[in-house]
PDB file as gemmi writes it, atoms N, CA and C in Angstrom:
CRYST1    1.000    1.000    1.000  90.00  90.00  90.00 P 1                      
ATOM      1  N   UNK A   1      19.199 -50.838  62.371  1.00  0.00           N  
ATOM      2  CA  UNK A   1      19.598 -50.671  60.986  1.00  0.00           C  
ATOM      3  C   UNK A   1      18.749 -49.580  60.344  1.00  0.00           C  
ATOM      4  N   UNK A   2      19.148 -48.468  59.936  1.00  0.00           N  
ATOM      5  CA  UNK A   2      18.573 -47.424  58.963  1.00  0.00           C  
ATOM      6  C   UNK A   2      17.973 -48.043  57.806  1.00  0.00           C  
ATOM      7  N   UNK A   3      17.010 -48.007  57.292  1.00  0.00           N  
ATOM      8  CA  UNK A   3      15.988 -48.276  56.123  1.00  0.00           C  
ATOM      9  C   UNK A   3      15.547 -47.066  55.851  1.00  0.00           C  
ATOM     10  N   UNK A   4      15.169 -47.401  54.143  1.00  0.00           N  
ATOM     11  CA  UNK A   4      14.377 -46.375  53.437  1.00  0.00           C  
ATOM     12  C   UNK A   4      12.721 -47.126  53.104  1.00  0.00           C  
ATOM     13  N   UNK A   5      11.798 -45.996  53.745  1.00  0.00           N  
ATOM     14  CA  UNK A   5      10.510 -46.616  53.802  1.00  0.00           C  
ATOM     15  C   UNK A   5       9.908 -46.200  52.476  1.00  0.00           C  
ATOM     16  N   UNK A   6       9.379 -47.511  51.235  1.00  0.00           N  
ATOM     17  CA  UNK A   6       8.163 -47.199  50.275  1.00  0.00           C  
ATOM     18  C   UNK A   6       7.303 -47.786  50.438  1.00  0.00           C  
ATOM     19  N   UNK A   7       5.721 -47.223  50.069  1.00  0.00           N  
ATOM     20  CA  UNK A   7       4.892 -47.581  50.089  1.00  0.00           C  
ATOM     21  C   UNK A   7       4.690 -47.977  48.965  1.00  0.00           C  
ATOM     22  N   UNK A   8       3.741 -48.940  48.596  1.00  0.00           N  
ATOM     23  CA  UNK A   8       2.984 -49.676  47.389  1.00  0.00           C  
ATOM     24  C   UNK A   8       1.482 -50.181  47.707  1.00  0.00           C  
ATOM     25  N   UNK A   9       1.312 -50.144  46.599  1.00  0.00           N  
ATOM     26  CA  UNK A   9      -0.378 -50.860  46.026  1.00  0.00           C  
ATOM     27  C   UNK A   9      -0.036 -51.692  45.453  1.00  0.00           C  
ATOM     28  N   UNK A  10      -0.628 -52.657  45.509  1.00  0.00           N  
ATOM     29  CA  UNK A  10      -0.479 -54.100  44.423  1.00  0.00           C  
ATOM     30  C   UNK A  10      -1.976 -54.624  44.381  1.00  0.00           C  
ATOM     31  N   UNK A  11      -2.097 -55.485  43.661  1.00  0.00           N  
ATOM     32  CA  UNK A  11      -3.335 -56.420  43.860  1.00  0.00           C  
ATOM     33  C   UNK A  11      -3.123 -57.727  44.647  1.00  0.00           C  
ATOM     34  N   UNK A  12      -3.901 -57.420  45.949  1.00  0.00           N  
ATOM     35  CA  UNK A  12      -4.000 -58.356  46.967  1.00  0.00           C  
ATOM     36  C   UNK A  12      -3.399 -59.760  46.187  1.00  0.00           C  
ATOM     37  N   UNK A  13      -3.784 -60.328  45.545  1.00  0.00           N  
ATOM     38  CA  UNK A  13      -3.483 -61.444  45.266  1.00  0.00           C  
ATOM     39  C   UNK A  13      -2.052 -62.191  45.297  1.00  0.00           C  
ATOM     40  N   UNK A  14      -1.249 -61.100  44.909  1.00  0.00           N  
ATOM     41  CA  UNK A  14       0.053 -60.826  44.576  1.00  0.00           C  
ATOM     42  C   UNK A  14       0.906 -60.994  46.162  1.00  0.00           C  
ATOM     43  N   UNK A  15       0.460 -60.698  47.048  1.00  0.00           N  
ATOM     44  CA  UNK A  15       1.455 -60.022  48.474  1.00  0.00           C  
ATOM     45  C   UNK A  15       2.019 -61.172  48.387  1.00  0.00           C  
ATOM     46  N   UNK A  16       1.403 -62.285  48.534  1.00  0.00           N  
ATOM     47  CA  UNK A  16       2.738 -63.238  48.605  1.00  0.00           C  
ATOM     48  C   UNK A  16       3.669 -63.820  47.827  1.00  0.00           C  
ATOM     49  N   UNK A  17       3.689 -63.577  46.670  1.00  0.00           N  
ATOM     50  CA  UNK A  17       4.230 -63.611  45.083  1.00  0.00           C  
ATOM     51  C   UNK A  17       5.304 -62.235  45.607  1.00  0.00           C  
ATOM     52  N   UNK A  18       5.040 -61.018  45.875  1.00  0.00           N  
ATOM     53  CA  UNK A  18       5.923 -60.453  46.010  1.00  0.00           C  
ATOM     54  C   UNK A  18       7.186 -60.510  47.354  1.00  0.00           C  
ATOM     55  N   UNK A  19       6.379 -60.889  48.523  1.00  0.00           N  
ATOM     56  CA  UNK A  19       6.565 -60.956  49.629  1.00  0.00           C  
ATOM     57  C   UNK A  19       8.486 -62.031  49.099  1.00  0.00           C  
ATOM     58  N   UNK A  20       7.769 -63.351  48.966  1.00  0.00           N  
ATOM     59  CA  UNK A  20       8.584 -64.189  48.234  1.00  0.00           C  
ATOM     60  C   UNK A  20      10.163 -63.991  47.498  1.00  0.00           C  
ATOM     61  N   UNK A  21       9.599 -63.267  46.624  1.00  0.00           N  
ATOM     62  CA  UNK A  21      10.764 -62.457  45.617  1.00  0.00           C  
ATOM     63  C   UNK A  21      11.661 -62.038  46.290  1.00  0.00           C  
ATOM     64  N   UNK A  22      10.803 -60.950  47.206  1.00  0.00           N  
ATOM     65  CA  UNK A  22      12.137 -59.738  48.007  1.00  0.00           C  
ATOM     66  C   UNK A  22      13.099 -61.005  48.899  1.00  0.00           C  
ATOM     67  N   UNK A  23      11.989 -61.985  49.529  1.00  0.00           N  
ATOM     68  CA  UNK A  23      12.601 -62.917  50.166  1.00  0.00           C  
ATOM     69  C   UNK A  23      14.168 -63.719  49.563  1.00  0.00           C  
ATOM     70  N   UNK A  24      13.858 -63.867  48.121  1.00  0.00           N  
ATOM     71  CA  UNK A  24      14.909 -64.329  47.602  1.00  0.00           C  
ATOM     72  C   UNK A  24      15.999 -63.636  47.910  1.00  0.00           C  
ATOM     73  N   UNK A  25      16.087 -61.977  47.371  1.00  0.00           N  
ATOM     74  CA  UNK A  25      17.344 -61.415  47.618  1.00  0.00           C  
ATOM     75  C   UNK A  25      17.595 -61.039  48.924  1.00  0.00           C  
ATOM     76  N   UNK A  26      18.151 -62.367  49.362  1.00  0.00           N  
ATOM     77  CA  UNK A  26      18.356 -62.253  51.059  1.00  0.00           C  
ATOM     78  C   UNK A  26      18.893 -60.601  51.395  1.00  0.00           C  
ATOM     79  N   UNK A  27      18.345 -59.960  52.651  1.00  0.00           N  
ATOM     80  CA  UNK A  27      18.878 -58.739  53.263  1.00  0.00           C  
ATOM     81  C   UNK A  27      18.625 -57.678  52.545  1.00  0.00           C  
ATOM     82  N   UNK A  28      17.776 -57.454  51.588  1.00  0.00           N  
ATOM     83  CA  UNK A  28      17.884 -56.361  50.618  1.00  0.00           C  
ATOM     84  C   UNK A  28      16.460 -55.753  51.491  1.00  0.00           C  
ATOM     85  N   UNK A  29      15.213 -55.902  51.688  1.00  0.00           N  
ATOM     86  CA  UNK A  29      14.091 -55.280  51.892  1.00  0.00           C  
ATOM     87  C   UNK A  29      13.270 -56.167  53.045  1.00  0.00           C  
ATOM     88  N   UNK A  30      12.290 -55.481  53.819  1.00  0.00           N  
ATOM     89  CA  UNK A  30      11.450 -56.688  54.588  1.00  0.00           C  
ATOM     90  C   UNK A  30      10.064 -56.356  53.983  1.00  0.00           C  
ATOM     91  N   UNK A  31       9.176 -56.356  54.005  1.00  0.00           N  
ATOM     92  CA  UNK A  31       7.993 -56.384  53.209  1.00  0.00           C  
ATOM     93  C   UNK A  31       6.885 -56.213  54.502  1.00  0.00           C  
ATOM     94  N   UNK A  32       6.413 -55.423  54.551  1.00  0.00           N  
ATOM     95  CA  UNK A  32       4.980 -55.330  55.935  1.00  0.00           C  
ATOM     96  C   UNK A  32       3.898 -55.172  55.132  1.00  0.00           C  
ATOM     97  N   UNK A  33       3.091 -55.997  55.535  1.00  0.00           N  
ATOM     98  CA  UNK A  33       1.204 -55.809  55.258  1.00  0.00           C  
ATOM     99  C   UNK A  33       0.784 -54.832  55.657  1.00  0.00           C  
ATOM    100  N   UNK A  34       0.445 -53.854  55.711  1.00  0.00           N  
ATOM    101  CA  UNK A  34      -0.680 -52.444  56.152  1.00  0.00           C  
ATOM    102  C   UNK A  34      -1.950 -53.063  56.090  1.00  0.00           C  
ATOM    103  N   UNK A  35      -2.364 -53.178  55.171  1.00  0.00           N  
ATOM    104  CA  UNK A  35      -3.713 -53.574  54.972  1.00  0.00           C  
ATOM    105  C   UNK A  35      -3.861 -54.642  53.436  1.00  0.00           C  
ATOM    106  N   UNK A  36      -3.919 -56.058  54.133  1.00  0.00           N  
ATOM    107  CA  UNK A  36      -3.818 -57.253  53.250  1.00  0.00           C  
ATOM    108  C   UNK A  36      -5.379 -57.329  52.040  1.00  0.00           C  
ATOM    109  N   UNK A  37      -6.729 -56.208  52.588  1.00  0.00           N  
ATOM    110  CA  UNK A  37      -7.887 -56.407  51.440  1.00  0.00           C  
ATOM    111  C   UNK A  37      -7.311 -55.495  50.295  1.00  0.00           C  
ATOM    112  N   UNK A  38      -6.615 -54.490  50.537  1.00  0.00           N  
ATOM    113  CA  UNK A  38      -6.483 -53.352  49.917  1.00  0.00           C  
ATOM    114  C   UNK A  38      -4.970 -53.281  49.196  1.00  0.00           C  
ATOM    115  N   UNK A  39      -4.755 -54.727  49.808  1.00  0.00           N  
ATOM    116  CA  UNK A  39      -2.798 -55.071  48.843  1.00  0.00           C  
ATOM    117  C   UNK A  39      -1.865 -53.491  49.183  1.00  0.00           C  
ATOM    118  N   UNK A  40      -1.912 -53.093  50.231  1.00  0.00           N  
ATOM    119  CA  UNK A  40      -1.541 -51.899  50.755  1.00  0.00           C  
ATOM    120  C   UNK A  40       0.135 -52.203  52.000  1.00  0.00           C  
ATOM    121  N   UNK A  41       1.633 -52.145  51.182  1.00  0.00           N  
ATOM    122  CA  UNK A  41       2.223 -52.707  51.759  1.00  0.00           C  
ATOM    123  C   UNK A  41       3.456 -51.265  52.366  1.00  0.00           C  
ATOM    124  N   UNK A  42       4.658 -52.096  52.958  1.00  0.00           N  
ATOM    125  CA  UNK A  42       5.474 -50.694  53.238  1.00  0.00           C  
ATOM    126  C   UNK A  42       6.654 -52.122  52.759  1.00  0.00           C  
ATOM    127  N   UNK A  43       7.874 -51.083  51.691  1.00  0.00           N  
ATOM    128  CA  UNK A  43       8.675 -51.992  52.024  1.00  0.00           C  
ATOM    129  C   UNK A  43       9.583 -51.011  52.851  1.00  0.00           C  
ATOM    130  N   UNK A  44      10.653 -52.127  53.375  1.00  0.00           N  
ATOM    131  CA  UNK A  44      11.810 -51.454  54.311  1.00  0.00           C  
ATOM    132  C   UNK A  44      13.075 -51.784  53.487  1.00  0.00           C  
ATOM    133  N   UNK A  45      13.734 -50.951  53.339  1.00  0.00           N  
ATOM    134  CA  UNK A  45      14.745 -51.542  52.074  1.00  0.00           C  
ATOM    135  C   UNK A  45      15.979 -50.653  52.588  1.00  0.00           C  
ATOM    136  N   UNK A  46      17.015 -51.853  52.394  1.00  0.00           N  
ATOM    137  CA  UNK A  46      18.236 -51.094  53.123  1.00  0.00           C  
ATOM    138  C   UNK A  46      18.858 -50.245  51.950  1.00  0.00           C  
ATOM    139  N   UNK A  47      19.572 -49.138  52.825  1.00  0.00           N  
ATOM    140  CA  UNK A  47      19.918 -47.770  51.507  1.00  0.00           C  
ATOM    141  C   UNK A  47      20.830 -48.425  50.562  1.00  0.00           C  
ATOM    142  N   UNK A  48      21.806 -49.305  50.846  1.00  0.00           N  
ATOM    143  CA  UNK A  48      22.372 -49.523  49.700  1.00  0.00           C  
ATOM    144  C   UNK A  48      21.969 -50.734  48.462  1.00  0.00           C  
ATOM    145  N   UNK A  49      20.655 -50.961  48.454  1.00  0.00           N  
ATOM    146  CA  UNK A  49      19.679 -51.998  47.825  1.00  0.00           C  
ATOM    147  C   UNK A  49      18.468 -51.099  46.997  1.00  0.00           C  
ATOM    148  N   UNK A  50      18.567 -49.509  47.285  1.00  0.00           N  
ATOM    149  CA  UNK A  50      17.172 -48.920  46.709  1.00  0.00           C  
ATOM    150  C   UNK A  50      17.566 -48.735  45.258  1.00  0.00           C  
ATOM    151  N   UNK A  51      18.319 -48.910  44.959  1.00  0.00           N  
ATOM    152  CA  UNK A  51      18.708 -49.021  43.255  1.00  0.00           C  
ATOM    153  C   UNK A  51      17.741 -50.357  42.710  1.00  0.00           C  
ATOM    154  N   UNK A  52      18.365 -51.196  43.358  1.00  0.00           N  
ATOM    155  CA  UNK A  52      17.414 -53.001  42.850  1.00  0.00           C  
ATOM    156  C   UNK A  52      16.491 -52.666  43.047  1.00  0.00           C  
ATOM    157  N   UNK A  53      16.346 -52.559  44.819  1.00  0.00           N  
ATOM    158  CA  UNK A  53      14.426 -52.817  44.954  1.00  0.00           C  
ATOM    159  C   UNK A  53      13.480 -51.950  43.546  1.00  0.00           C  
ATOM    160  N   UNK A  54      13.755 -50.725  43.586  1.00  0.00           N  
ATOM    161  CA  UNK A  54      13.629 -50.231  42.472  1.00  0.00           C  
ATOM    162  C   UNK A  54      12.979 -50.870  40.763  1.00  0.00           C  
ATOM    163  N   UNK A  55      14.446 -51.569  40.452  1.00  0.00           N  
ATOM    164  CA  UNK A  55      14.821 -51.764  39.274  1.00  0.00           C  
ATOM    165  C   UNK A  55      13.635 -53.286  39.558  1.00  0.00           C  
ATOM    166  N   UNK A  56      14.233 -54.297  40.757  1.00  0.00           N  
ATOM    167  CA  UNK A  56      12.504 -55.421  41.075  1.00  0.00           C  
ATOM    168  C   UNK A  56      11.261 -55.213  40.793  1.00  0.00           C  
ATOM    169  N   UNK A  57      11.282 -53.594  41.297  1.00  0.00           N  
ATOM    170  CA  UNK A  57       9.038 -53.004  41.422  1.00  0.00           C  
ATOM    171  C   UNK A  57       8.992 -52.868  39.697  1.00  0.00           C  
ATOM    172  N   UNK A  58      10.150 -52.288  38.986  1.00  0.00           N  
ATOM    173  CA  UNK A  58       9.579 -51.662  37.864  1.00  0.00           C  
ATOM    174  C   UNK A  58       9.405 -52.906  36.937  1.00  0.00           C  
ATOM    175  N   UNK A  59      10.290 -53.715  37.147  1.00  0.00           N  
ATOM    176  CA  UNK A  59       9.897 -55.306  36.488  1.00  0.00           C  
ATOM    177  C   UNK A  59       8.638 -55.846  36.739  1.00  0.00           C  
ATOM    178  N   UNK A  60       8.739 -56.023  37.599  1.00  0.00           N  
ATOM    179  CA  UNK A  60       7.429 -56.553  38.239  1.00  0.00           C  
ATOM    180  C   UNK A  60       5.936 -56.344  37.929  1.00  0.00           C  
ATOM    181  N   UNK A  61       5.901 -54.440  37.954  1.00  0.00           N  
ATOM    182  CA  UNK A  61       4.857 -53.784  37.642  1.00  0.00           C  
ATOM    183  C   UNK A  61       3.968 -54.378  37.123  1.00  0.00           C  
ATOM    184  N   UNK A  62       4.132 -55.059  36.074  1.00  0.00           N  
ATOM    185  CA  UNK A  62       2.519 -55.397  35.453  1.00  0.00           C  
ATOM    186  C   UNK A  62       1.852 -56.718  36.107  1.00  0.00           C  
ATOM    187  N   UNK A  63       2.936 -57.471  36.354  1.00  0.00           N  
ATOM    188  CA  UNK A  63       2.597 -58.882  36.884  1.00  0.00           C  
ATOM    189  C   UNK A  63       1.858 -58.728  38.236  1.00  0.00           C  
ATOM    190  N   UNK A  64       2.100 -58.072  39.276  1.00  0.00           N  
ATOM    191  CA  UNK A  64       1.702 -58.030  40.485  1.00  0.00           C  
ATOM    192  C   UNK A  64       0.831 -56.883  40.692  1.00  0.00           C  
ATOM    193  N   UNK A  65       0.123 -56.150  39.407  1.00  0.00           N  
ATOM    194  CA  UNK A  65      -0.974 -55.062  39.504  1.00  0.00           C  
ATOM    195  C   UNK A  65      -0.503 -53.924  40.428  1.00  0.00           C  
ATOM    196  N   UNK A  66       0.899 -53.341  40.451  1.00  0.00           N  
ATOM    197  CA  UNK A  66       1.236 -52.429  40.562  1.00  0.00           C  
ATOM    198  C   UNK A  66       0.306 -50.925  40.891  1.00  0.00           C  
ATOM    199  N   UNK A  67       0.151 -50.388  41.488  1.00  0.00           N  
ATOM    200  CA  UNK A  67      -1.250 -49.309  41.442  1.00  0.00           C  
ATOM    201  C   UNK A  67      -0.293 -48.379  41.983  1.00  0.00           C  
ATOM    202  N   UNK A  68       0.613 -48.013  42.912  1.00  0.00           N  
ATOM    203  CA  UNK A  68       1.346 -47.047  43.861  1.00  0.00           C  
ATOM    204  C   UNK A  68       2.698 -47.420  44.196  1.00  0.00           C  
ATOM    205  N   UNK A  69       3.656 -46.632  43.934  1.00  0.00           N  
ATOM    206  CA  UNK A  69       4.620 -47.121  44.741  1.00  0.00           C  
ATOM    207  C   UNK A  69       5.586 -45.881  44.613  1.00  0.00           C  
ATOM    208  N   UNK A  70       5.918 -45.146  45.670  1.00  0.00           N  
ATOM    209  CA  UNK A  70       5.959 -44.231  46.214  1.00  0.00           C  
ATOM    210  C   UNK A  70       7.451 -44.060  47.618  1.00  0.00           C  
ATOM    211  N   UNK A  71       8.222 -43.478  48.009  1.00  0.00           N  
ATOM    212  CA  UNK A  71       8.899 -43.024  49.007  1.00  0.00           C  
ATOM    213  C   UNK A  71       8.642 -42.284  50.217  1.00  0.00           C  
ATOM    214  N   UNK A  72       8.605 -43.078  51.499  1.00  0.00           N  
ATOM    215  CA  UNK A  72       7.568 -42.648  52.112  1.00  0.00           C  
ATOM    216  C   UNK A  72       8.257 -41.762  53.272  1.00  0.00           C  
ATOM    217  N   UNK A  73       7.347 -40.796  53.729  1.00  0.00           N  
ATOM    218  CA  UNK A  73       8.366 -39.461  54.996  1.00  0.00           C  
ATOM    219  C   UNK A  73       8.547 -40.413  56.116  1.00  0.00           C  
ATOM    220  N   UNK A  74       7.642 -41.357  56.169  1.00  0.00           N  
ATOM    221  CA  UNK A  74       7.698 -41.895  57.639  1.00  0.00           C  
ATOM    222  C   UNK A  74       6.797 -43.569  57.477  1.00  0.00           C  
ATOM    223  N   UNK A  75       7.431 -44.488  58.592  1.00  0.00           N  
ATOM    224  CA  UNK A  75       6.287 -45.699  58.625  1.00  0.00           C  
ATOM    225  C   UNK A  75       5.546 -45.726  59.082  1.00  0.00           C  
ATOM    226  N   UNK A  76       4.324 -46.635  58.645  1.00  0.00           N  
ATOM    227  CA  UNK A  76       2.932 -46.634  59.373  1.00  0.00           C  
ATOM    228  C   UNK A  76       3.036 -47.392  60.643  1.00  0.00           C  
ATOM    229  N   UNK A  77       3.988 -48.577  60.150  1.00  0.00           N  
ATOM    230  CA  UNK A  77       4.236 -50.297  60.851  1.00  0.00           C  
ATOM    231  C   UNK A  77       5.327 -49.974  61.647  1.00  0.00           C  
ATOM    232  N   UNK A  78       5.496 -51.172  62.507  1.00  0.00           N  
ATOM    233  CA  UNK A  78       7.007 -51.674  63.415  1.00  0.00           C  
ATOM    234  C   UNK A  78       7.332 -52.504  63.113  1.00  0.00           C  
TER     235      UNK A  78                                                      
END                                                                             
């Protein structure tokens, strides 16, 4: 399946508060840890969902300490 890769910052605390969420909207994104001290994530978000995922991060933003979130050339993860 083709995905569009973003990266984000959040505050650690949050990954699973967000993790969760995306979980709700079944099939829309998968969520990878990079680095769980540094709340450093990749989402994988299918192309016809990057409107929501989107419109989710910018809601979200303040609640889950938002720091980065970005469109990425390539993934770090598998």
């Amino acid at each position: 399946m083709d995905t569009i890769t973003y990266r984000i910052v959040i505050d650690k605390t949050q990954i699973g508060f967000l993790n969760s969420i995306v979980e709700s909207y079944e099939g829309i994104a998968a969520v990878r840890t990079l680095d769980a001290p540094a709340g450093i994530l990749e989402l994988w978000i299918a192309p016809a969902f990057e409107e929501l995922v989107n419109a989710i991060m910018a809601n979200l933003a303040e609640e889950i300490g938002l720091q980065s979130y970005y469109k990425a050339q390539y993934r770090l993860s598998s």
